[in-house]
N, C-alpha and C positions, 0 to 999 in steps of 0.2 A: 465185580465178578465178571469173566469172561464166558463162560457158560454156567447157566443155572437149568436145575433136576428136579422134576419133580415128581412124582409118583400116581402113575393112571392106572390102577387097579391094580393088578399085576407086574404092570409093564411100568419103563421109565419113558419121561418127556424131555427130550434136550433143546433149550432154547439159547441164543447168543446174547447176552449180554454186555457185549461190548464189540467195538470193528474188530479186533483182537479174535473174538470169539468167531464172529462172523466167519473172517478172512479161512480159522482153520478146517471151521466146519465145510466150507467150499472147498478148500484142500485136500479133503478123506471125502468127499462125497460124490458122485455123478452129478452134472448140472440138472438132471430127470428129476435128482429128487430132493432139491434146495428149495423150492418154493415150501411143501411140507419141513424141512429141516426149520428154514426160517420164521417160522407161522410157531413153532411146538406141538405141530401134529405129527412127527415123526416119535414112537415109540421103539423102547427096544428093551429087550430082557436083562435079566438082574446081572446072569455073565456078562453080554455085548456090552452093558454101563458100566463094568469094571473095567477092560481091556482100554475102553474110550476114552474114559477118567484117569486111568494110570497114562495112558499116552499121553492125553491134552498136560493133565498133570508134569511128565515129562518136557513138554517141550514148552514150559513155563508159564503154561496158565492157570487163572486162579477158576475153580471148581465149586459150588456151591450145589452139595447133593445131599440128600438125606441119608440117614444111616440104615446100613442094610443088617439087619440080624439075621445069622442064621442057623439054623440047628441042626 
């Protein structure tokens, strides 16, 4: 997996799981705030992990996220 998800309350955790994952989450991120990115104390809402996951997803990384249901 190049990025793994996991679910903090409400909110999502994105962590890198591979240099892969690394490299793109430094890519879409400021260097302000890569230390939290890289750690998985960077949260973000149920939309922001769609938009992030369809993208990383796009530009051919594997995603390992839990399923969002919703009603």
């Amino acid at each position: 997996m190049d990025l793994t998800v996991q679910q903090v309350e409400s909110s999502f955790a994105v962590s890198p799981g591979s240099a892969l994952g690394l490299f793109w989450l430094q890519a879409h991120f400021p260097t302000s705030e890569w230390d939290d990115l890289l750690s998985g104390r960077a949260v973000f809402s149920g939309e922001s992990l769609t938009a992030m996951t369809s993208d990383a997803r796009d530009a051919g990384l594997s995603v390992e996220a839990p399923v969002q249901v919703r009603f």
